[in-house]
Structures are given as C-alpha cells and as structure tokens.
BADO-590279 format. One record per residue (C-alpha): residue number from 1; residue in three letters; x, y, z. Coordinates in pm, whole numbers. Layout:
BEGIN
REC resi resn      u      v      w
REC  NUM  ALA      X      Y      Z
...
***
This chain:
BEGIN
REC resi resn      u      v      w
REC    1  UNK      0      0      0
REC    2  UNK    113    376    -58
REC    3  UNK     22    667    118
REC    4  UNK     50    995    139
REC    5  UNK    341   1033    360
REC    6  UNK    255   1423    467
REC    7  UNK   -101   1496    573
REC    8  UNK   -178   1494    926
REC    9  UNK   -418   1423   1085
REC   10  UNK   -517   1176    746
REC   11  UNK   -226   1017    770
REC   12  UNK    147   1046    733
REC   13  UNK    487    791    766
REC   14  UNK    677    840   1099
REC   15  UNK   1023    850   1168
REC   16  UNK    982    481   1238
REC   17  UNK    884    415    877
REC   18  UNK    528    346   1010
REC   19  UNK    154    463    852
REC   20  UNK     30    694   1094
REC   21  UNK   -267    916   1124
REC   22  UNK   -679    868   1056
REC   23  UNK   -626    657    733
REC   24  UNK   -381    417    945
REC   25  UNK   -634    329   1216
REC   26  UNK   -926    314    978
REC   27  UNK   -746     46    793
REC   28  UNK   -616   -112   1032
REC   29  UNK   -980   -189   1131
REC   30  UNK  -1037   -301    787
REC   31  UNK   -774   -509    836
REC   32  UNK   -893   -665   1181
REC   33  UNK  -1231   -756   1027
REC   34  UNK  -1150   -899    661
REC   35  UNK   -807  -1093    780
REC   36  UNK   -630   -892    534
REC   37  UNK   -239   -817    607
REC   38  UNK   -148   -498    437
REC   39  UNK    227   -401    395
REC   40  UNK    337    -53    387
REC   41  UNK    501    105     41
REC   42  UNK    714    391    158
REC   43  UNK    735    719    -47
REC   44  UNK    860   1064     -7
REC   45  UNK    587   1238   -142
REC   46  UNK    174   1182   -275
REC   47  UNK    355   1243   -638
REC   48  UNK    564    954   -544
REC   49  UNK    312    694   -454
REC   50  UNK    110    796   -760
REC   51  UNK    315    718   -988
REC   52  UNK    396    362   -795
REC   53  UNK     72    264   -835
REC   54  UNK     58    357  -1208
REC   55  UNK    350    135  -1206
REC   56  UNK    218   -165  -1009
REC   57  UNK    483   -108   -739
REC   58  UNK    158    -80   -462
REC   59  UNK   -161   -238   -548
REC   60  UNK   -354    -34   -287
REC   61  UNK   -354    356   -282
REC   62  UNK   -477    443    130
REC   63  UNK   -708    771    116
REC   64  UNK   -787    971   -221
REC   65  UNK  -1088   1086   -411
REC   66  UNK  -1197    954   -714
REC   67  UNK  -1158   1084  -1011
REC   68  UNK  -1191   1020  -1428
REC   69  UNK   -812   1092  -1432
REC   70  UNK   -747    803  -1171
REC   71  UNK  -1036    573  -1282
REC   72  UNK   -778    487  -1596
REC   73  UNK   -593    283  -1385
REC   74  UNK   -756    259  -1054
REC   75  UNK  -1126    118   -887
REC   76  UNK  -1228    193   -588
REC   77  UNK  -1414    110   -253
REC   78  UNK  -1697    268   -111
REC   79  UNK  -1606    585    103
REC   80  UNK  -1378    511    429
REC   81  UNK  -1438    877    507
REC   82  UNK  -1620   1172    408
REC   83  UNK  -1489   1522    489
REC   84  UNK  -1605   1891    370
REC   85  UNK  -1320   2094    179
REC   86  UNK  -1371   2459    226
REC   87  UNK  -1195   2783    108
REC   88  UNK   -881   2976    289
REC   89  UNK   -801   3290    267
REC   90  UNK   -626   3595    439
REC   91  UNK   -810   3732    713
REC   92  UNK   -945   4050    531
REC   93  UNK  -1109   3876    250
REC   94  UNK  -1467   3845    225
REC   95  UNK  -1676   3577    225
REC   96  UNK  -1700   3370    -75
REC   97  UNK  -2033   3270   -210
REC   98  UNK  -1948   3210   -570
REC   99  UNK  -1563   3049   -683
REC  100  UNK  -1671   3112  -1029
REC  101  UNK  -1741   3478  -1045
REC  102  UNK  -1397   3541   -914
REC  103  UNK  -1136   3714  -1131
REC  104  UNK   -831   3779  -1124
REC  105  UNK   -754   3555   -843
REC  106  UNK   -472   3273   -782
REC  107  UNK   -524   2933   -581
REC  108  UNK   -253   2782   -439
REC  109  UNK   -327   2369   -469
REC  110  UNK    -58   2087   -370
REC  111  UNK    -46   1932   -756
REC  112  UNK   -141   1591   -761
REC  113  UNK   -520   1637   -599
REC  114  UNK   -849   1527   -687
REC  115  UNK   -932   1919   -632
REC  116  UNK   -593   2017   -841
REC  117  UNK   -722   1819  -1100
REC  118  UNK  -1120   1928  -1062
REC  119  UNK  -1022   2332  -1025
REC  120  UNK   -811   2331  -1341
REC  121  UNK  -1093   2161  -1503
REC  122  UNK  -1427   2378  -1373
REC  123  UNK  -1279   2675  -1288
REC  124  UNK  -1071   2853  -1573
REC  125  UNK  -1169   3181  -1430
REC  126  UNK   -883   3127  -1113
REC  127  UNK   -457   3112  -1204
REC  128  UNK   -392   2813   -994
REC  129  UNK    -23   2797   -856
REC  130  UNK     96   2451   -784
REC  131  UNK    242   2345   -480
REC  132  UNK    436   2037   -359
REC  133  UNK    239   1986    -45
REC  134  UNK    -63   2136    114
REC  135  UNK     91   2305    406
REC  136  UNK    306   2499    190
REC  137  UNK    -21   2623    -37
REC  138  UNK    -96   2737    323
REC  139  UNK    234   2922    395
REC  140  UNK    160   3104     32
REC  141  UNK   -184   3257    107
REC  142  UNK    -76   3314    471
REC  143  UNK    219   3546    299
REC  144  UNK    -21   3707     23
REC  145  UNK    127   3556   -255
REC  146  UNK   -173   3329   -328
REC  147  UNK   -562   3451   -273
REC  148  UNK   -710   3156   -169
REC  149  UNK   -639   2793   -109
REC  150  UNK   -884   2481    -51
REC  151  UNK   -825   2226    225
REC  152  UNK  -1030   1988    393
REC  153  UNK  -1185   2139    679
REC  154  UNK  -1062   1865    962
REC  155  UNK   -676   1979    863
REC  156  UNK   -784   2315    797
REC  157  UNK   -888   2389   1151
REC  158  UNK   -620   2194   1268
REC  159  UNK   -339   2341   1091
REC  160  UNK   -448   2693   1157
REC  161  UNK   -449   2629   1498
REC  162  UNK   -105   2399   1517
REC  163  UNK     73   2624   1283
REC  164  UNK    -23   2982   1419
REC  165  UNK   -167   3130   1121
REC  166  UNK   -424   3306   1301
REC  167  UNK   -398   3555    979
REC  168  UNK   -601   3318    803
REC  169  UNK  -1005   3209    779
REC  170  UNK  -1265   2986    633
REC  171  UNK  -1398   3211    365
REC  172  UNK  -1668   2974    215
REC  173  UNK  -1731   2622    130
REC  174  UNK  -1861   2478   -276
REC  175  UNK  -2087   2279   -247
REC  176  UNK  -2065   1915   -453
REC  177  UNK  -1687   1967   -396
REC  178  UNK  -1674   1724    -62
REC  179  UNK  -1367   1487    -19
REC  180  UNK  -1529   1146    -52
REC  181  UNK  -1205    955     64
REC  182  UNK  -1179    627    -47
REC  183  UNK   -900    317    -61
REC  184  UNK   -801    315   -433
REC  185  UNK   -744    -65   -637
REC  186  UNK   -564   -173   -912
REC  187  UNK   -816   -248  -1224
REC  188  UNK   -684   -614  -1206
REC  189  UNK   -774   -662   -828
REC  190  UNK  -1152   -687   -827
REC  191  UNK  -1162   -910   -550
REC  192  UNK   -899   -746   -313
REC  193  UNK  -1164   -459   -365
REC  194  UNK  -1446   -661   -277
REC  195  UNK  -1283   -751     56
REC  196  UNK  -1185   -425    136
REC  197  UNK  -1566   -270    117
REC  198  UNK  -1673   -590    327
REC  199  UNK  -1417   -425    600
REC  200  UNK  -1524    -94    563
REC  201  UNK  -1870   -171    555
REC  202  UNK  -1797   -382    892
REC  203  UNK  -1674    -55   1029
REC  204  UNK  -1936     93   1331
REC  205  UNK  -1991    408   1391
REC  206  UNK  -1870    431   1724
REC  207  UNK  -1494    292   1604
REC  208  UNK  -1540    561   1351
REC  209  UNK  -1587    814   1609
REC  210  UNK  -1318    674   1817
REC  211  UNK  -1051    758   1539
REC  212  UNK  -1171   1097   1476
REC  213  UNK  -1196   1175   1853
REC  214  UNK   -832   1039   1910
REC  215  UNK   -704   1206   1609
REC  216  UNK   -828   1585   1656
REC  217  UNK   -730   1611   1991
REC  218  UNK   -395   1836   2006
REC  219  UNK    -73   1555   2113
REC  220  UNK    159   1630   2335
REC  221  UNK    473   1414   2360
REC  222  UNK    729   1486   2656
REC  223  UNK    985   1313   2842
REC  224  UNK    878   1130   3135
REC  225  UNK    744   1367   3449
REC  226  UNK    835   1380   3777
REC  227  UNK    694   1676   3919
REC  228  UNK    327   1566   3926
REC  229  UNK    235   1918   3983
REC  230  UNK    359   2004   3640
REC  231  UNK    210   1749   3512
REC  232  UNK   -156   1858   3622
REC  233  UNK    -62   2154   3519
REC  234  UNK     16   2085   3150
REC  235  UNK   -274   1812   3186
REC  236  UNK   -562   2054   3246
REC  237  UNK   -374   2299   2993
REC  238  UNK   -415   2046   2717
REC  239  UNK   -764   2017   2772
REC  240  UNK   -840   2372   2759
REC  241  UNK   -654   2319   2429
REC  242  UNK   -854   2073   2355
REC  243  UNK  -1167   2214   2442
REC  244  UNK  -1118   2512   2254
REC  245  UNK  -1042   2358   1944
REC  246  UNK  -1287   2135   1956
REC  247  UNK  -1524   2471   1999
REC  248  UNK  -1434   2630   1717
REC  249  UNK  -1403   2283   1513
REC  250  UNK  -1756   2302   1582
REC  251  UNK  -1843   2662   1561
REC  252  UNK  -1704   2673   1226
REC  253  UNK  -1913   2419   1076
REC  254  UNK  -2184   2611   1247
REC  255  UNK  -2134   2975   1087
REC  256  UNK  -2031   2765    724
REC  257  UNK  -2372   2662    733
REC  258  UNK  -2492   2983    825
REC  259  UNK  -2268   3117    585
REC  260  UNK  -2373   2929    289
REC  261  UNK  -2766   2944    322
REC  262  UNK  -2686   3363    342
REC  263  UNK  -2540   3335     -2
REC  264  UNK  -2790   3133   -154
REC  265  UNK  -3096   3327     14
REC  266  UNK  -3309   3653    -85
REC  267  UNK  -3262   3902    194
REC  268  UNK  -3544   4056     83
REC  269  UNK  -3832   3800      0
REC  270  UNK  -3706   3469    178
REC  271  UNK  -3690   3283   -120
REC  272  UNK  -3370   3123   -255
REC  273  UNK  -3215   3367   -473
REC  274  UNK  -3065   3306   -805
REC  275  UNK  -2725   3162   -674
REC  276  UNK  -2914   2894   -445
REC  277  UNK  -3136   2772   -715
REC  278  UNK  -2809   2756   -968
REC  279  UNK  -2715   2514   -730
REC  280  UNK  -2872   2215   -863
REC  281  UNK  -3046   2358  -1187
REC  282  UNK  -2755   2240  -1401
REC  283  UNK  -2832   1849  -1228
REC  284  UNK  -3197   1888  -1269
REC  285  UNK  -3190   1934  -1634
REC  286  UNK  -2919   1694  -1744
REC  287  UNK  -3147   1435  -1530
REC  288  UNK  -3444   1513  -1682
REC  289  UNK  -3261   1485  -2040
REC  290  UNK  -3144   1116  -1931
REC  291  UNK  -3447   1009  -1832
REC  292  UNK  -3665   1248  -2047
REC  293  UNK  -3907   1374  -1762
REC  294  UNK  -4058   1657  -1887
REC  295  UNK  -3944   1979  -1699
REC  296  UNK  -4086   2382  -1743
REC  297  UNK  -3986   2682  -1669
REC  298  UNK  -4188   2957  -1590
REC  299  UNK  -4019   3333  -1555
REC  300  UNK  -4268   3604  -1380
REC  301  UNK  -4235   3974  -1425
REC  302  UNK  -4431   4230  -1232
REC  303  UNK  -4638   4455  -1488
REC  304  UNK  -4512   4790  -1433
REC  305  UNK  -4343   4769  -1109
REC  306  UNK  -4148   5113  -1157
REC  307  UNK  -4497   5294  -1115
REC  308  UNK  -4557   5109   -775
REC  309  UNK  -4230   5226   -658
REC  310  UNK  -4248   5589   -791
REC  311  UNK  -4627   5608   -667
REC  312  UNK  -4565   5453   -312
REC  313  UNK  -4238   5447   -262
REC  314  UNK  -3965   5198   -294
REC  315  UNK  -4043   5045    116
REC  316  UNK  -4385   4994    -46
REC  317  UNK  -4253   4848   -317
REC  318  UNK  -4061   4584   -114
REC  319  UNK  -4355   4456    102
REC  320  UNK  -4544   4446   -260
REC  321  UNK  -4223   4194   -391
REC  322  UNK  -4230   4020    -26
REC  323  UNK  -4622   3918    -80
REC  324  UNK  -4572   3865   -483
REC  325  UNK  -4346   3573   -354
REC  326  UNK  -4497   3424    -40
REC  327  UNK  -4816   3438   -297
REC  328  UNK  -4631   3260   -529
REC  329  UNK  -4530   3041   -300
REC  330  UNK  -4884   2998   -212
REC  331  UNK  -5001   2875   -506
REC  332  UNK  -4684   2630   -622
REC  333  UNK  -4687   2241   -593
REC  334  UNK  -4463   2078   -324
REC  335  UNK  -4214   1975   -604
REC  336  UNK  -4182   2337   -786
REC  337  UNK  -3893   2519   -676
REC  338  UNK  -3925   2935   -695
REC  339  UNK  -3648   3137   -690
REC  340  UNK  -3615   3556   -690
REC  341  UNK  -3428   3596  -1010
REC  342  UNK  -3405   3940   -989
REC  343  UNK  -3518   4287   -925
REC  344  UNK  -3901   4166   -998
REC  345  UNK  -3819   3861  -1189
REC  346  UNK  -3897   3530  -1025
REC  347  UNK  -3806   3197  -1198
REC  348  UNK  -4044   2861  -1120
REC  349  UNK  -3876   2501  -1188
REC  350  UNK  -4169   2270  -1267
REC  351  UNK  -4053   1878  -1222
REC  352  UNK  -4275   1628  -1419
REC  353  UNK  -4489   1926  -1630
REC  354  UNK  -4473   1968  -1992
REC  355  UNK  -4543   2301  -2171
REC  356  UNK  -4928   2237  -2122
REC  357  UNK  -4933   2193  -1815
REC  358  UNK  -4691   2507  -1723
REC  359  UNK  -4898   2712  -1901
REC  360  UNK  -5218   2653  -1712
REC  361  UNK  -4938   2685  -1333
REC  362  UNK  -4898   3023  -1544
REC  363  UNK  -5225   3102  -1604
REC  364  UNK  -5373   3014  -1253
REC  365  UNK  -5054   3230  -1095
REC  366  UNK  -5125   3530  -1287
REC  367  UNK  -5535   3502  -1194
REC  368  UNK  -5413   3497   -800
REC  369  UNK  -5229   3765   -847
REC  370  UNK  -5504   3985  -1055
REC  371  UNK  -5708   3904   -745
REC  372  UNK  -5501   4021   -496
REC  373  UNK  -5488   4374   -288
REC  374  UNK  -5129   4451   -253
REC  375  UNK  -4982   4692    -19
REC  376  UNK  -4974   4949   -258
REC  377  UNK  -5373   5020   -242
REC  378  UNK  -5405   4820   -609
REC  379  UNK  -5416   4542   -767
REC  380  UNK  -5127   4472   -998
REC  381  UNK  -5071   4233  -1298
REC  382  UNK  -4787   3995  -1396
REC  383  UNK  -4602   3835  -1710
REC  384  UNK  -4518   3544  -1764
REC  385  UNK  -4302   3350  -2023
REC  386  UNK  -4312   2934  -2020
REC  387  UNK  -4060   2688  -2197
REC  388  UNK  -4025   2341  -2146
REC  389  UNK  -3663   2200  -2157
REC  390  UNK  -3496   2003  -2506
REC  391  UNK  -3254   1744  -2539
REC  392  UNK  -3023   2000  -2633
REC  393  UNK  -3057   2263  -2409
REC  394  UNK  -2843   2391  -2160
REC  395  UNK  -2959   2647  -1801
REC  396  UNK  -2860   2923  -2036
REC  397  UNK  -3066   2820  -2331
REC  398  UNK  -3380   2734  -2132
REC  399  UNK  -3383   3023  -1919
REC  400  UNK  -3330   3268  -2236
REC  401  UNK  -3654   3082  -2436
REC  402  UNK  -3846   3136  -2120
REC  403  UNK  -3750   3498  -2123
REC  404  UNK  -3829   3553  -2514
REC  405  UNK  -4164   3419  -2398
REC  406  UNK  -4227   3627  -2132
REC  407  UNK  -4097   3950  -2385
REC  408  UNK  -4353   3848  -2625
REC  409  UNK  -4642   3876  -2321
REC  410  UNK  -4493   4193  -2226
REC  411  UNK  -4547   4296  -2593
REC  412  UNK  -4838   4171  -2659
REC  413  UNK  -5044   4374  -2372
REC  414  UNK  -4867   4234  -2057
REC  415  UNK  -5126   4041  -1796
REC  416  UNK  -5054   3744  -1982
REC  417  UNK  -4889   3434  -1999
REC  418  UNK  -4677   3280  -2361
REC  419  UNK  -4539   2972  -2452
REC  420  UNK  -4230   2992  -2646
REC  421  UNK  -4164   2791  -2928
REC  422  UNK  -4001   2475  -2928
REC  423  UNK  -3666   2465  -3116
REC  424  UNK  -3664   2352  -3490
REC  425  UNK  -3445   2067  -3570
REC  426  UNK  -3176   2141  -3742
REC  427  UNK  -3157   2064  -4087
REC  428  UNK  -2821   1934  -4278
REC  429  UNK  -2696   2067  -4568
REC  430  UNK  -2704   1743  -4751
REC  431  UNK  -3098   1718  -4751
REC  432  UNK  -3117   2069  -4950
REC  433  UNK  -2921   1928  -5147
REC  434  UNK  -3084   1631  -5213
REC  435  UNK  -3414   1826  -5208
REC  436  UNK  -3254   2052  -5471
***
C-alpha cells in the first residue's frame, strides 16, 4: 500500500517508517475484520506513490478521491471517510459565495489532488499555482502571494491552529466539492476490492468516532514527568486546548452553514435567490434529459413595477415583492422550486410538467395575483413566459426561451402568460441538397 506520507491528521509515515494518522487506524480496522495483512510502500511524497501505483509497485492507494483521471488505472471502494473541503483565505477577505465569479484571483493547490485536477478543469476563471504539499499552499496565502487555497476542513482547523496562522479564515465552502475519501485498487484486483468494502462496511460508527476523537485532539509528547504538579498543570492545559479547538471545530461548521444558506438566500423576499437555485439547476436538467421527464420553466415579471415604486415608494414596493413571492409560493406544488431571479423577476422550476401543463401553473398564478390587494392600495398584474426543456438545451438556453416568452407577453399587452416555441431541428446541408 502507498500513502500519502505528509497529511496529518489523514495520515502520514513516521520516523519509524510506520503509517500513521486517521487513514492508518481506519485500515487497520479493515484489516482486523477482513483478515487482510497490508504491507506498507514507503514514499517521499503523494507524487511519489502515484506514480507507484501507475507502475504496479503498490496495489492499494490508502485515502484519495476519485476521479476520471485516476479511474484509468484505478477502482475503488466505497467511502472510508467523508470530509467537507472549504476555502482559505487571508483574514481580510470576504466571504465567498461564488468560486466562479472570481477574477483575477490565484489558488494555491498541492499538484497531484483530486481538487488540483477538478479546479483546473471547472474553474478557468482562477490562475492556480501549484504546490508540492498542502501546508506549503498554506504558507503562500498566509504570505499574500496566493488569494485563496482549498483544504479539507478537519486539517484546515487543525493546521491553523497547530501552525499559528491566526492571519487566516474559512472564507466559504462549494458545495458538490466534498472529499469522498476512499481506498483506491488496481483495475486487475476486483476481489482485493471486494474484501476491502466488506471491512469498511464492517466498520461501526462508534470505532469511527473513536478515530476521529483520538485524532483531533492536540498531542503532546514529553519526556517522562516527575513533578506531578507540572504534570496537572500541562494536563488541564491540554484540555483547555482541547476544548477550545474542539469549539471552534464546531463553531465553524456552524457559521459555514450559516454562511452558505446567506449566499444562496433573498434578503429581501425569503426565497432562494438566483445563486441557491443555480445550485442544482444544471443536475436537474441533465437528469431530466437522461431520463426524459418533462421539466418547465416559468419566468414572472411584475407589470409595471417602476410605477408602484415611484407612486408609493420603494419600502412599499418591497412589502409588494415580499407578498408577490410568499403568494407565489402559495399557489406552487410541493415539487416546484421558486427562486427571486431578480429585481421583480422570479423563476419557477416545474418537475414532471410539460409546456401544457406550465402554461395553465402560469395562467392560474397570474389570476391569484389579478385578485389580490397589494400593499400598494391596487391590484397589480404579472407576465409570464413558459418553456419546457430540449434534449439540447443547456440552463442558459432554457432560461433565455423562457425569457423571449415572457418579452412576447410583455409585448403583446402584458397580464398574460406565452409559450415559447419549441426549437426547430436542425436541418443538414445534404438534404437541401438532395431536395434541390
């Protein structure tokens, strides 16, 4: 087996040549339950004990995320661990809600990652700089000559805190970007890997605990002590240590959640905004392609809205976007999602509803709003534009065909509801030809 022989508290190779660390006690339980009898591969580096498996030299690889990259000569078991990666930075930057509307921005990342490999890919927008290991991608940001790194958050607050770089903070978390850690198989071992998931699947969640517990604890090694009032001493200073960490271990996970649902709500109207709802728009329409289940949008537009805000005032003409929304709300399925779009824009996501059926969501919408007394003293109207999704289209193409549609309403009288059309299939050359 090879490991990475430099990440504490994962794991790391002591100066006894021995695997140390989270990984080494998780495995070792894997071990204990499946009979296996695992020999260590030393390396000098994660770099190094890649490129020994891609040579056969170790058959198992001990913690790592999958990836396409690594699928070419690797399987893999199911996960021995799951951990959160989240964003460092400086202490003076602000939060990060949104990786990919940064610009002109560097990320330091150890080269040789699962997230090296995924940030180069998805994010073109950031200059990554490449590191040999994490702690120095650390040491970079910490000194300003990187903007941001990302690190799990288990060695993240543990580093910080062992390290001193007090400079530093959590700055944000992506979501969909969690390490998934897993034991990693040569393609010719099938049943090695079939063993291992029967140990890891053996694995309680109690021993689980144990590990983590034993690993996140601060360790402090000393010769042997004589004066036992020293030894209180440092005793009941280590668990203050301990303590504390463990407090802001937790309180950081806390305020990342906090954090996170900030950036992807409405201040305004409650609703997800147009971040939150980006969130998993871009997996609800390539699932509804693969399994073509019909899926609508519907994009609302309040009729006129300036007047309401140069008649009443623009506090007036917040409480009339809070109750547009709740009412909205009010009148959606369980399984819509509604999101504030902007300004007076609202998007609906319709699961399992074809253009028919979106339009007549539309049409009953727009009546419960015609009905309604809004703060202002009248009743107002809405637009609306519907479109249902394509094989071919993409959140960008949908979204623009629902707000063509919802143009055409506006231009056609407004306090109405249009369809747009579907797409015409494209037609090759050749059959003009033919034709011709």
């Amino acid at each position: 087996m090879c490991v990475d022989p430099d990440w504490l508290p994962f794991e790391a190779i002591d100066k006894n040549k021995q695997h140390v660390g989270i990984a080494a006690d998780l495995i070792a339980l894997v071990n204990a339950k499946t009979g296996l009898q695992i020999q260590l591969h030393p390396t000098s580096g994660w770099e190094e004990s890649l490129a020994a498996s891609q040579r056969g030299d170790c058959v198992v690889l001990s913690l790592l995320n999958q990836t396409p990259e690594r699928e070419q000569w690797l399987i893999f078991t199911e996960p021995l661990l799951d951990d959160p990666n989240v964003l460092i930075t400086r202490e003076e930057h602000p939060f990060i809600s949104d990786v990919a509307g940064l610009t002109d921005k560097t990320i330091a990342l150890q080269r040789g990652t699962a997230m090296s490999e995924l940030f180069a890919r998805n994010f073109p927008n950031l200059t990554i700089i490449d590191t040999d290991t994490e702690p120095a991608a650390m040491q970079l940001v910490s000194d300003g000559k990187a903007d941001l790194t990302l690190r799990s958050l288990v060695v993240a607050a543990h580093t910080i805190k062992q390290q001193g770089w007090y400079n530093l903070k959590i700055s944000g978390q992506i979501p969909g970007y969690e390490n998934r850690l897993r034991m990693g198989v040569l393609q010719s071992e099938h049943t090695l890997r079939d063993i291992l998931d029967l140990g890891i699947a053996a694995i309680t969640e109690q021993e689980r605990q144990r590990v983590m517990d034993r690993h996140l604890s601060l360790q402090m090694v000393s010769e042997v002590v004589t004066d036992y009032t020293l030894a209180y001493g440092l005793g009941i200073l280590l668990a203050a240590v301990i303590g504390t960490s463990l407090f802001w271990a937790r309180r950081l996970k806390s305020l990342n959640r906090q954090l996170e649902m900030m950036a992807q709500t409405d201040s305004l109207t409650r609703l997800p905004n147009r971040h939150g709802l980006n969130m998993t728009l871009e997996k609800d329409l390539r699932r509804a392609q693969r399994y073509r289940r019909p899926l609508t949008v519907i994009m609302l537009d309040i009729d006129h809205f300036k007047h309401v805000n140069d008649q009443c005032g623009h506090l007036t003409g917040d409480k009339v976007l809070v109750r547009f929304g709740q009412l909205l709300l009010d009148n959606l399925r369980e399984t819509d999602a509604i999101c504030r779009w902007g300004g007076e824009e609202f998007l609906v996501l319709c699961f399992e509803t074809d253009l028919d059926q979106g339009r007549l969501l539309a049409e009953r919408l727009l009546a419960s709003i015609r009905q309604h007394r809004f703060p202002c003293g009248d009743s107002i109207t809405t637009s609306a534009g519907i479109a249902q999704l394509e094989p071919a289209d993409t959140v960008d193409t949908l979204v623009q065909r629902a707000d063509d549609a919802l143009y055409e309403a506006k231009h056609n009288g407004r306090d109405q509801a249009c369809a747009a059309r579907p797409t015409p299939p494209a037609t090759e050359h050749g059959d003009h030809d033919n034709k011709a």
